[in-house]
VMD Tcl script that draws the C-alpha trace (Angstrom):
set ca {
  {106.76 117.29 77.22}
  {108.37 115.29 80.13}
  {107.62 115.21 83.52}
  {109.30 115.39 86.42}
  {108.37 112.71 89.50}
  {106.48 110.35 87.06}
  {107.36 107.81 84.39}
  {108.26 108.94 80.72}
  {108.95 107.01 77.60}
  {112.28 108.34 76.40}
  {114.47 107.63 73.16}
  {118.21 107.07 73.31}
  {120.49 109.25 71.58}
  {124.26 108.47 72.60}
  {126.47 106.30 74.73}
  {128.62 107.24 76.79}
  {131.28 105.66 79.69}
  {129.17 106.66 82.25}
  {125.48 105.77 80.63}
  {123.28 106.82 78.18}
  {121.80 109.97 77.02}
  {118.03 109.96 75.98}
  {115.66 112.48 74.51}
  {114.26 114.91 76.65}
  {113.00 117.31 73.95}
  {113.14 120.91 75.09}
  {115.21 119.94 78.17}
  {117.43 118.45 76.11}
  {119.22 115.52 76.71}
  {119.14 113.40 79.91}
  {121.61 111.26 81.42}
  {120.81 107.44 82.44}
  {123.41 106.56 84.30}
  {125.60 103.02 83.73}
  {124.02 101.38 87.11}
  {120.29 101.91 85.83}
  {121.23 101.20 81.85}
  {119.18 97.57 81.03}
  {121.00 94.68 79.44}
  {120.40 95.02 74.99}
  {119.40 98.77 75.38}
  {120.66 99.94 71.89}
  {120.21 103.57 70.39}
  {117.43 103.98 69.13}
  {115.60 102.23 71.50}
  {113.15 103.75 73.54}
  {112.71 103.41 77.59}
  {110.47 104.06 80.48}
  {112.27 105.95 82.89}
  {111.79 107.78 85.72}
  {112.94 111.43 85.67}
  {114.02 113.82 89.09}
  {116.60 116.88 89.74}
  {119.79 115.20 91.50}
  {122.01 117.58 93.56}
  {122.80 119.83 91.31}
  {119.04 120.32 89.50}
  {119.75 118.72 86.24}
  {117.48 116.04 85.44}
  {118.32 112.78 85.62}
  {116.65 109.27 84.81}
  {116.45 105.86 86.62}
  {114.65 102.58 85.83}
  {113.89 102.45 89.34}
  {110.53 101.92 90.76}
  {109.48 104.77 92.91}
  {106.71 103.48 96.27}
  {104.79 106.67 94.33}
  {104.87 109.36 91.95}
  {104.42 112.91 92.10}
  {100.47 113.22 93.12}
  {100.06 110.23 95.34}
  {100.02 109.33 98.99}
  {101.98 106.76 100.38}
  {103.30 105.35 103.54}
  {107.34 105.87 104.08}
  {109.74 105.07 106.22}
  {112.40 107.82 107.71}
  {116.00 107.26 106.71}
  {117.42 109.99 108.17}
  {117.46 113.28 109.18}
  {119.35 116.51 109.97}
  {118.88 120.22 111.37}
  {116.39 121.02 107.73}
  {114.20 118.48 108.15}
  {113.72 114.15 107.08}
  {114.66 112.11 104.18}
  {112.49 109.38 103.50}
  {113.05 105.68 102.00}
  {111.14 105.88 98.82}
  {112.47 103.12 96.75}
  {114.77 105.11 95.39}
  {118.83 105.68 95.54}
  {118.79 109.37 96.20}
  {115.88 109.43 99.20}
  {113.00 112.44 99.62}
  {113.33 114.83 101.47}
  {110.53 116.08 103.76}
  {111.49 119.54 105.22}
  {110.02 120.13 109.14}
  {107.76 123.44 107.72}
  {105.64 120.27 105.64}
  {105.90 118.00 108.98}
  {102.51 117.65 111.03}
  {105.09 116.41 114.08}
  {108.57 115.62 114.00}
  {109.77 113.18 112.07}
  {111.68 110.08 113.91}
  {114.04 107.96 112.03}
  {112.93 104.49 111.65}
  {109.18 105.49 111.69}
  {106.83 105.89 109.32}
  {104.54 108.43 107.70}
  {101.69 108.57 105.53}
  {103.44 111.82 102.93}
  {101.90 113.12 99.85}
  {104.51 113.46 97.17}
  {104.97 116.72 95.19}
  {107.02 118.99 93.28}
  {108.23 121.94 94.99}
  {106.66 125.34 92.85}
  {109.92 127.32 93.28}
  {112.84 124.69 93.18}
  {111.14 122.09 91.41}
  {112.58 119.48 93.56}
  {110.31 116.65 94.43}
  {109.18 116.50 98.37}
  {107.15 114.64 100.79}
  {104.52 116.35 103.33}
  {102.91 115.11 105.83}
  {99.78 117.27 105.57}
  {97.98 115.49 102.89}
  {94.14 116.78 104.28}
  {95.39 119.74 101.95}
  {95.74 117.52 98.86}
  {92.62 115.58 98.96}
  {90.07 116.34 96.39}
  {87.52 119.37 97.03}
  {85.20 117.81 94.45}
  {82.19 116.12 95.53}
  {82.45 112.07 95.10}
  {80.66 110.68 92.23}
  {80.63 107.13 93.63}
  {77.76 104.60 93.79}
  {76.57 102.44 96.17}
  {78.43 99.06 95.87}
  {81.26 100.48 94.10}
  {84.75 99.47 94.24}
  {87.79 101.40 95.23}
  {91.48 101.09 96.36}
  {92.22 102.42 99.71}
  {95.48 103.51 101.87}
  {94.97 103.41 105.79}
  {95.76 106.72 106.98}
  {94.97 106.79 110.79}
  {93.03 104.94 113.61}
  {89.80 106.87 114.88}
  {87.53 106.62 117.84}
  {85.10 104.83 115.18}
  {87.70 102.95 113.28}
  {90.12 104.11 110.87}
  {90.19 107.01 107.87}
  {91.23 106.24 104.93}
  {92.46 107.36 101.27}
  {90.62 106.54 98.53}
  {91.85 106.45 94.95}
  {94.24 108.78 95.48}
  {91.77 111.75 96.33}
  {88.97 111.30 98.39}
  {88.77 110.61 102.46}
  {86.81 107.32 103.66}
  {85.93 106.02 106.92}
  {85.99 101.89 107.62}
  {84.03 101.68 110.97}
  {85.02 99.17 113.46}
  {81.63 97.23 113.28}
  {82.55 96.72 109.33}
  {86.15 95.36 109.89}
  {87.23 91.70 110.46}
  {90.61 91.92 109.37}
  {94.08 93.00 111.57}
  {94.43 96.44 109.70}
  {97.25 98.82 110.32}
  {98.02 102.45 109.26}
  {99.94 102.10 105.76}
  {97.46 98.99 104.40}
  {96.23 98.92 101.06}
  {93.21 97.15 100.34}
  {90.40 97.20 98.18}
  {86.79 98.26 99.89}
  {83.37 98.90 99.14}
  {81.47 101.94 98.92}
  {78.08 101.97 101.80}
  {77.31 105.80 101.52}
  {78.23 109.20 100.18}
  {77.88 111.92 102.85}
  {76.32 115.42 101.91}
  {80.02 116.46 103.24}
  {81.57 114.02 100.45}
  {83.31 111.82 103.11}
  {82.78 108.06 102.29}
  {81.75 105.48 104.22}
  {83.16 101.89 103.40}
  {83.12 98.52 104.16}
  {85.25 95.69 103.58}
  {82.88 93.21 102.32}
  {81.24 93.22 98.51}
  {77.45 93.93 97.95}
  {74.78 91.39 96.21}
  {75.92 87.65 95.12}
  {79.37 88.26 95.73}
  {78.52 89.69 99.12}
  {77.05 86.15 100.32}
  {80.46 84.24 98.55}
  {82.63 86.23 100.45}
  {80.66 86.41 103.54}
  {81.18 82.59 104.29}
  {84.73 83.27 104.79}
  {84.67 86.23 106.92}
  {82.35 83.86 108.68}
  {84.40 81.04 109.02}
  {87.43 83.84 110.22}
  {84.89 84.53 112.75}
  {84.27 81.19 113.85}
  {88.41 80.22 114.18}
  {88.96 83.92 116.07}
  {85.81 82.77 118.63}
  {86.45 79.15 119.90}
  {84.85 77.42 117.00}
  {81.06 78.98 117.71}
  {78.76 81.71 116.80}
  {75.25 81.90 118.82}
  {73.26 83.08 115.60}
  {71.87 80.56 113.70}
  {69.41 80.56 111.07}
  {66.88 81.05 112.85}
  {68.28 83.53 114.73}
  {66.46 87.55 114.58}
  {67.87 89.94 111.21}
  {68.64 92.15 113.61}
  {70.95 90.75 115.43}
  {72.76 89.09 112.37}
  {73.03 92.36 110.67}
  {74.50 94.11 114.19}
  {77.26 91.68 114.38}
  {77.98 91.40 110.84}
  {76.45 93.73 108.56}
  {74.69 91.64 106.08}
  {71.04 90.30 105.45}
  {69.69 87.26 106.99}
  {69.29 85.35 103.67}
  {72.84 86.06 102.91}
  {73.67 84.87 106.55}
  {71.66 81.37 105.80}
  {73.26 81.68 102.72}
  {76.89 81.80 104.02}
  {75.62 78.65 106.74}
  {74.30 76.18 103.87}
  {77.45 77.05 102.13}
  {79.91 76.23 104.72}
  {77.61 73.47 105.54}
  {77.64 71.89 102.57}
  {81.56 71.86 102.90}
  {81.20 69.50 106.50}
  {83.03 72.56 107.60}
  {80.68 73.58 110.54}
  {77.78 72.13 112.31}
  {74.15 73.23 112.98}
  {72.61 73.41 116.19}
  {69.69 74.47 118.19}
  {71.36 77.91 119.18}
  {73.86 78.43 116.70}
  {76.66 77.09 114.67}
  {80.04 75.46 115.44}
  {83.11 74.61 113.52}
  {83.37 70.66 112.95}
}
mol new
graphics top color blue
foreach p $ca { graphics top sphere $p radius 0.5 }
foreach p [lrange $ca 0 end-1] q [lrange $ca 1 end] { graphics top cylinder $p $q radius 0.2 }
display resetview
């Protein structure tokens, strides 16, 4: 069966002056049009396309890359808009449309939205909406400590920023956990710190165990540039304190020291470290 909003792999049947027709099974055939066709196609062949309803609801195919498919989230810009609603830039010729009854706010040309993309149950068009708490998952995570995940930046908090993870569950970055310039519309792979009983996530930025320490020496060394070269924790310096500034264990703090150290990158001093 094919789908509509996603990619399927499609056989061609005929040529024609204005494309090709592939296979579309009980739908039967679909037009490709000429500007879309790839260089060698031959019938025959088979291609991935991607399938929608054009103006007049017959289903058409592109070899166009889509910013998403039908069941993800993703951060658009407006096009343009007029008196039923937005039209979004999706990577696409024809753009998608996001009608004001699935806008949180109105829409402003030039700005951009994070949308979920769907198909619409009675026209079977594909559509954005705004109001993607609706289309997060209601199951509870399943995640473990220390595991890793993708994650879109959906909106600045008091505490830091939510996010979207894997497509279906909410997270939360905190402020104290971030250091990185991070935006609304990022993607980035995090961390998992905790599953709450409500099955929100919370995240950080920074890899768990051996890794953690590797990849600690260069959020340290950010630090260092982004502070005027110093940082008044040394190795000698209280756990506590490390692990309120930065979130990790002493020994992976020493760790991260020797390591940049060892590189004549910084110096050690009585009260704390400096770059060279």
């Amino acid at each position: 069966m094919i789908k509509i909003g996603t990619y399927n792999t499609l056989r061609i049947t005929k040529r024609v002056d204005f494309g090709l027709y592939l296979d579309g099974g009980d739908e039967g055939e679909i037009l490709l049009p000429t500007r879309y066709v790839p260089q060698g196609a031959n019938i025959g062949d088979e291609l991935e396309v991607f399938l929608y309803l054009d103006q007049d609801e017959r289903i058409i195919a592109t070899t166009e890359k889509p910013l998403a498919l039908v069941g993800e989230f993703a951060h658009l810009e407006v096009a343009w808009t007029n008196e039923y609603g937005a039209f979004l830039n999706w990577g696409l010729m024809k753009d998608l449309f996001c009608p004001f009854r699935e806008q949180k706010q109105r829409m402003e040309r030039g700005r951009k939205y994070i949308v979920y993309i769907k198909e619409d149950e009675e026209s079977h068009r594909l559509m954005a909406t705004a109001k993607v708490d609706k289309y997060l998952s209601d199951e509870h995570p399943t995640y473990k400590h220390g595991d890793e995940v993708d994650c879109l930046v959906w909106q600045k908090t008091p505490l830091g920023f939510k996010t979207i993870i894997d497509n279906r569950h909410q997270g939360q970055l905190y402020d104290n956990q971030i250091f990185r310039s991070l935006t609304t519309g990022d993607r980035l792979r995090a961390y998992v710190d905790h599953v709450r009983l409500d099955g929100k996530i919370d995240l950080t930025l920074q890899p768990t165990g051996h890794q953690h320490t590797l990849d600690f020496a260069e959020v340290l060394l950010r630090y260092l540039y982004e502070n005027n070269g110093r940082c008044n924790l040394g190795d000698k310096s209280d756990a506590e304190l490390i692990y309120d500034r930065f979130k990790v264990s002493k020994k992976a703090y020493k760790r991260a020291i020797g390591d940049l150290y060892k590189r004549h990158l910084i110096v050690i001093e009585e009260d704390g470290i400096r770059l060279v």
